[in-house]
DRENDO-1510 file (C-alpha; in Angstrom, 1 decimal, always signed):
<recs>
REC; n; res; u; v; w
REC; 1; UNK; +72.3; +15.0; -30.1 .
REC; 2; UNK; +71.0; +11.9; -28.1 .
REC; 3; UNK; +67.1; +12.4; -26.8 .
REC; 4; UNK; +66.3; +12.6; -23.1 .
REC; 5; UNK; +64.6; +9.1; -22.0 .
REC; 6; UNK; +61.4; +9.4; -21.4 .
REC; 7; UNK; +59.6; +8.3; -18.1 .
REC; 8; UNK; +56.4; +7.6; -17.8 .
REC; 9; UNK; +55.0; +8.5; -14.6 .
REC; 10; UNK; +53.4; +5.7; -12.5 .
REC; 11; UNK; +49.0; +6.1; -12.4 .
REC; 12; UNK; +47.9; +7.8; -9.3 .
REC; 13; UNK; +45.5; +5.1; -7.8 .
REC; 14; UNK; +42.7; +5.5; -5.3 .
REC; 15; UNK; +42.8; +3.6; -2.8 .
REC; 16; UNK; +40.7; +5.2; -0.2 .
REC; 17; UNK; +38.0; +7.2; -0.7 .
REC; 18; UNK; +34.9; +9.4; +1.0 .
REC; 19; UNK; +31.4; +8.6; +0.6 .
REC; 20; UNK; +28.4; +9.6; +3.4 .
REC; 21; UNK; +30.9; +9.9; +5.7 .
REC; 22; UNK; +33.0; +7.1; +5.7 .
REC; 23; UNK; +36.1; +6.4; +4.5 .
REC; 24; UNK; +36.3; +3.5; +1.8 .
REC; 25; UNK; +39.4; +1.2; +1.1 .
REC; 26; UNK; +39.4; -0.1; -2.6 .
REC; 27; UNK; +42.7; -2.7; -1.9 .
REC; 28; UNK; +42.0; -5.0; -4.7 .
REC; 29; UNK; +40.2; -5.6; -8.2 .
REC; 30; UNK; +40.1; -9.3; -8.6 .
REC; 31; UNK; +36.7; -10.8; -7.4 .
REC; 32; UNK; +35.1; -14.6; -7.5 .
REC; 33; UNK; +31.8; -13.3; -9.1 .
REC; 34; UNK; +31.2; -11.5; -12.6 .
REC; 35; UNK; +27.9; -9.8; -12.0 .
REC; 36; UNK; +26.0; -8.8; -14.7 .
REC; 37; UNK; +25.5; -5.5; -13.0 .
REC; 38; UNK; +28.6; -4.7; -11.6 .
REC; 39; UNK; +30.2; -1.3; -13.8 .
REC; 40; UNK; +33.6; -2.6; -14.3 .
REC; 41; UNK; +31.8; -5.3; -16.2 .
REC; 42; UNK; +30.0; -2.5; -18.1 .
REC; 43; UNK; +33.3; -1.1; -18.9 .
REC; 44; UNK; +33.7; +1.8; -16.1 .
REC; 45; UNK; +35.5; +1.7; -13.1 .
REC; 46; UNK; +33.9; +5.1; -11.7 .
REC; 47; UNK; +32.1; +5.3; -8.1 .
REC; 48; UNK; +30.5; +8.2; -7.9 .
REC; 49; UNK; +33.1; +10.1; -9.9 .
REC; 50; UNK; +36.1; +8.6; -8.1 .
REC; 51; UNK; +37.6; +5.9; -10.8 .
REC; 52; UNK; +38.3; +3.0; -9.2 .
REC; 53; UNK; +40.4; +0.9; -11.5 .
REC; 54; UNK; +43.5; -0.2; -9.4 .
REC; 55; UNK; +47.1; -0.9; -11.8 .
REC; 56; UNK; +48.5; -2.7; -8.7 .
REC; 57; UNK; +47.3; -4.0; -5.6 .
REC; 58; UNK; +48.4; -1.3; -2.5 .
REC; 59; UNK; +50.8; -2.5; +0.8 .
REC; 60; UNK; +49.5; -2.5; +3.8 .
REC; 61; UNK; +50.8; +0.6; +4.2 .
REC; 62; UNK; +49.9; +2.3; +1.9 .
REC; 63; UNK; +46.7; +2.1; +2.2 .
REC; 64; UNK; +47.1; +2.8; +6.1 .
REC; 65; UNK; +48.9; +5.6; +5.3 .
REC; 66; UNK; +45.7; +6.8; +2.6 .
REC; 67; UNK; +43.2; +6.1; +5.2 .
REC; 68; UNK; +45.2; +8.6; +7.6 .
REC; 69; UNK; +43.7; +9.2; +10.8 .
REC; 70; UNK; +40.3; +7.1; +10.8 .
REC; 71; UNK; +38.6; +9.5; +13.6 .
REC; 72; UNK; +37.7; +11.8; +11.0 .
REC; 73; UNK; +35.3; +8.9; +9.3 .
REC; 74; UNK; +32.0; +7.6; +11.1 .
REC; 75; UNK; +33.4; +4.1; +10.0 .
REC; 76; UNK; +35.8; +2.9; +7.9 .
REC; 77; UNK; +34.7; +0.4; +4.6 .
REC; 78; UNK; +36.7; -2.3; +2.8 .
REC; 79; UNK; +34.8; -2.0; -0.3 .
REC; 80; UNK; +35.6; -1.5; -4.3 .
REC; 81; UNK; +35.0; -2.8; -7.5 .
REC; 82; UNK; +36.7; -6.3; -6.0 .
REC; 83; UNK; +36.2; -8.3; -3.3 .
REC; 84; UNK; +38.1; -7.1; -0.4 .
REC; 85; UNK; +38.6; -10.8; +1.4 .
REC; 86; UNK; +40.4; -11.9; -1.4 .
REC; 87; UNK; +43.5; -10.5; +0.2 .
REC; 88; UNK; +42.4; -11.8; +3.6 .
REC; 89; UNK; +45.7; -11.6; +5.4 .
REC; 90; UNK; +46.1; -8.0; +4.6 .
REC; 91; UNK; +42.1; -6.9; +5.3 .
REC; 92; UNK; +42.2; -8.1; +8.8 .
REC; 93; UNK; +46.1; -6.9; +9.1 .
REC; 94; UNK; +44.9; -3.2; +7.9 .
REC; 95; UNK; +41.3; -3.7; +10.0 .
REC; 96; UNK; +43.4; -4.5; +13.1 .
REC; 97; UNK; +45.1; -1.4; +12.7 .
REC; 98; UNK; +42.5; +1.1; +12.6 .
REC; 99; UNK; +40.3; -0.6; +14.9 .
REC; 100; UNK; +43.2; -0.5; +17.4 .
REC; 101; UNK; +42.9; +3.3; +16.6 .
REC; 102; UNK; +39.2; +3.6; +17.3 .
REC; 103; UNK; +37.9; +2.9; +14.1 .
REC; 104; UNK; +34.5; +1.2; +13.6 .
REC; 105; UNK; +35.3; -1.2; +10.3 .
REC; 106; UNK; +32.8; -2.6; +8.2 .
REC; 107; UNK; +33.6; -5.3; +4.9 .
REC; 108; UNK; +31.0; -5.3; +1.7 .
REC; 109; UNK; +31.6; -8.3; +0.9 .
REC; 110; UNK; +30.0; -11.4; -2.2 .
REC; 111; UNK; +30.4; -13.5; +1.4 .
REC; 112; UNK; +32.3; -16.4; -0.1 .
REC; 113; UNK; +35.9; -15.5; +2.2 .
REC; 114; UNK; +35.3; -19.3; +3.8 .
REC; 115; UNK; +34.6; -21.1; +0.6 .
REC; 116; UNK; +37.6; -19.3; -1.4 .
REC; 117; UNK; +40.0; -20.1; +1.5 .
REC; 118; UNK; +38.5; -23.6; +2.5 .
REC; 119; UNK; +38.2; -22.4; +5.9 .
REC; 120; UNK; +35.6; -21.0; +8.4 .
REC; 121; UNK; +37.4; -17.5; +8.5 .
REC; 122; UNK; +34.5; -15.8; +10.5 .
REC; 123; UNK; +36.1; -16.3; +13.9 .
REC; 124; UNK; +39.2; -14.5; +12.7 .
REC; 125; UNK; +37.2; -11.3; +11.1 .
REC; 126; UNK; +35.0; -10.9; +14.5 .
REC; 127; UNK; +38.4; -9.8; +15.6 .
REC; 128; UNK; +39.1; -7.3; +13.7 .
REC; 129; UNK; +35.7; -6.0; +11.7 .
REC; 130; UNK; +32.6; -4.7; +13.1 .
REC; 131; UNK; +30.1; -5.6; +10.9 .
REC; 132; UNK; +29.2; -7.3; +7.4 .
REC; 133; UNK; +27.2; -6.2; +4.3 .
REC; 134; UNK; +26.5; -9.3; +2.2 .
REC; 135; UNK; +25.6; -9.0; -1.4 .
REC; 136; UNK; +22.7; -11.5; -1.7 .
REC; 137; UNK; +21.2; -10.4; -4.8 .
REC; 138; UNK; +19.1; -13.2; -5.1 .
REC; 139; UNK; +16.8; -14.9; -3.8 .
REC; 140; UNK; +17.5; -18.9; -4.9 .
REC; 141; UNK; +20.4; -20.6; -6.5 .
REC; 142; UNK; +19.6; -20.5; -10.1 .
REC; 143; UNK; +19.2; -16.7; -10.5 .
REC; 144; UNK; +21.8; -16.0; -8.1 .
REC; 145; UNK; +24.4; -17.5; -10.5 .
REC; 146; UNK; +22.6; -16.3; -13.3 .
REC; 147; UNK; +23.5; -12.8; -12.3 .
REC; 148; UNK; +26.7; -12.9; -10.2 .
REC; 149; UNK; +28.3; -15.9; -13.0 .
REC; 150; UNK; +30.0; -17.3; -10.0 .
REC; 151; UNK; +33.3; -19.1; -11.3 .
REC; 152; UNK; +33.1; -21.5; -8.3 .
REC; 153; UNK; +30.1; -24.3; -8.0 .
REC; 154; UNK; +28.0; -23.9; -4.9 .
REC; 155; UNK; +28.4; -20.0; -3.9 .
REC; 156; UNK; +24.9; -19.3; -3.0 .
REC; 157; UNK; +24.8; -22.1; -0.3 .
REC; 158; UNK; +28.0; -20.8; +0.9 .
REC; 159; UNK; +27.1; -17.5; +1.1 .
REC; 160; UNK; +24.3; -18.3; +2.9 .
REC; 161; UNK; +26.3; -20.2; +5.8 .
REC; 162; UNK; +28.7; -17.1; +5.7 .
REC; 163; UNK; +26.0; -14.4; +6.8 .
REC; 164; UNK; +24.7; -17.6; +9.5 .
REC; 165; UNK; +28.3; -18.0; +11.1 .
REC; 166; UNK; +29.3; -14.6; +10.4 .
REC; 167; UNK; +26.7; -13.5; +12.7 .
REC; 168; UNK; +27.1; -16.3; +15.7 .
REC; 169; UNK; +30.8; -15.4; +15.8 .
REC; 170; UNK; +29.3; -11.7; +16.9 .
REC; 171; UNK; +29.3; -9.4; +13.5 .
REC; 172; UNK; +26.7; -7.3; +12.8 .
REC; 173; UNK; +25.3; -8.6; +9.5 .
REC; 174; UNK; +23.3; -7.3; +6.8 .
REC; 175; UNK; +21.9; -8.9; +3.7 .
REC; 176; UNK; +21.5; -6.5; +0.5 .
REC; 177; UNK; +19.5; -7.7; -3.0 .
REC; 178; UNK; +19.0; -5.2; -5.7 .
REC; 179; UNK; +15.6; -4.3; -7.1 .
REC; 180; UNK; +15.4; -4.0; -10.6 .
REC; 181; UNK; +17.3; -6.8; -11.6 .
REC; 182; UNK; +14.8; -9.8; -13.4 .
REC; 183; UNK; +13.1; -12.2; -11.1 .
REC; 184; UNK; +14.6; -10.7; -7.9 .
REC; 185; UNK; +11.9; -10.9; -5.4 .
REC; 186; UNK; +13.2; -8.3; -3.0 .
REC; 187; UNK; +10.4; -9.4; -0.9 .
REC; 188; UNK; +11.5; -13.3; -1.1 .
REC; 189; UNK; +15.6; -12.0; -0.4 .
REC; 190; UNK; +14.1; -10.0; +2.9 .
REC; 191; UNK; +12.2; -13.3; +4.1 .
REC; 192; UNK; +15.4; -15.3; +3.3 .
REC; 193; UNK; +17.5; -13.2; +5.5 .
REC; 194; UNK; +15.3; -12.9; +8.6 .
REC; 195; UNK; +15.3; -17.1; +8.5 .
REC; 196; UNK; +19.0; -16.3; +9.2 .
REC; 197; UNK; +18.1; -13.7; +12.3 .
REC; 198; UNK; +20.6; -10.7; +10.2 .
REC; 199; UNK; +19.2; -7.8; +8.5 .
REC; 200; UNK; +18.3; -6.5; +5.2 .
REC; 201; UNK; +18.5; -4.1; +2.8 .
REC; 202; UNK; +17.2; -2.9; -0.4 .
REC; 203; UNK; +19.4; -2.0; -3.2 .
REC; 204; UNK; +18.2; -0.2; -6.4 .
REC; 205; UNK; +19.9; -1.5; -9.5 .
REC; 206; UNK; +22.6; +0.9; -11.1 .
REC; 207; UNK; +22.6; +2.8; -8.2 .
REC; 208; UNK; +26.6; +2.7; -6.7 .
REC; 209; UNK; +27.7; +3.6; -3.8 .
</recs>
């Protein structure tokens, strides 16, 4: 008697997702950092209880399809455990979208979108996203790549011109650092970000989302 072929069901994904209010997209695991801190680094891939890890990277619609209607969120977050501009093309194609549908949109981003695709891309979010959060997490050059392990040379100047242009071409920008981690000066990080005329805020390490 020949067995019945066995099919193994494809994993369910998340790829959007409810914290505080907001709905959160979660389009991509690949980043350009390795932080220290970051949990899928410390071998989870869990958000406050939602797991995270991604087995393929969602269309375009399907993720406009999991956001649904964006009304029912106070804004609408491209943020994971990846960096959301590293599928560019398809953040502002999906940000367009919902923004054309009332959404308010907002990208956490490592604010290196310009350096990774050798172009000032500012101009061309302004158009479709609201406003920035930019992971500082540091407060100089030499403990910033000591805990993000950048895989690029010169990220922390270029994340620094990100959060300065990002802001002229009219996004609402703020700069985060997380206190806890060694020789953060959260106090330093703060100063660093008024200099650039965008705002700050205080993270608390191992504290997600």
């Amino acid at each position: 008697m020949q067995a019945t072929p066995q099919y193994r069901e494809e994993p369910h994904d998340i790829i959007a997702y409810e914290l505080h209010g907001n709905g959160y997209l979660n389009i991509t695991s690949r980043c350009t950092l390795r932080c220290s801190f970051c949990p899928k680094h410390q071998k989870t891939w869990e958000v406050q209880e939602y797991d995270l890890r991604l087995h393929r990277e969602p269309s375009v619609e399907e993720v406009l399809e999991a956001v649904g209607n964006p009304a029912k969120y106070k804004s609408v977050v491209f943020c994971g455990l990846g960096e959301p501009t590293q599928r560019l093309d398809a953040l502002l194609e999906i940000a367009r979208t919902l923004k054309r549908q009332g959404a308010l949109i907002r990208v956490n981003t490592d604010g290196l979108a310009s350096l990774i695709n050798g172009r000032d891309v500012t101009p061309e979010m302004a158009e479709a996203v609201d406003s920035v959060s930019i992971s500082m997490n540091a407060q100089d050059a030499e403990l910033y790549e000591r805990h993000c392990r950048p895989k690029r040379q010169g990220t922390f100047g270029a994340m620094l011109d990100f959060a300065l242009r990002a802001r002229e071409s009219g996004i609402d920008v703020t700069m985060t650092a997380i206190d806890g981690l060694p020789g953060v000066d959260i106090g330093a990080c703060e100063r660093l970000a008024r200099q650039l005329e965008v705002k700050f805020r205080r993270r608390v390490l191992d504290v997600v989302g």
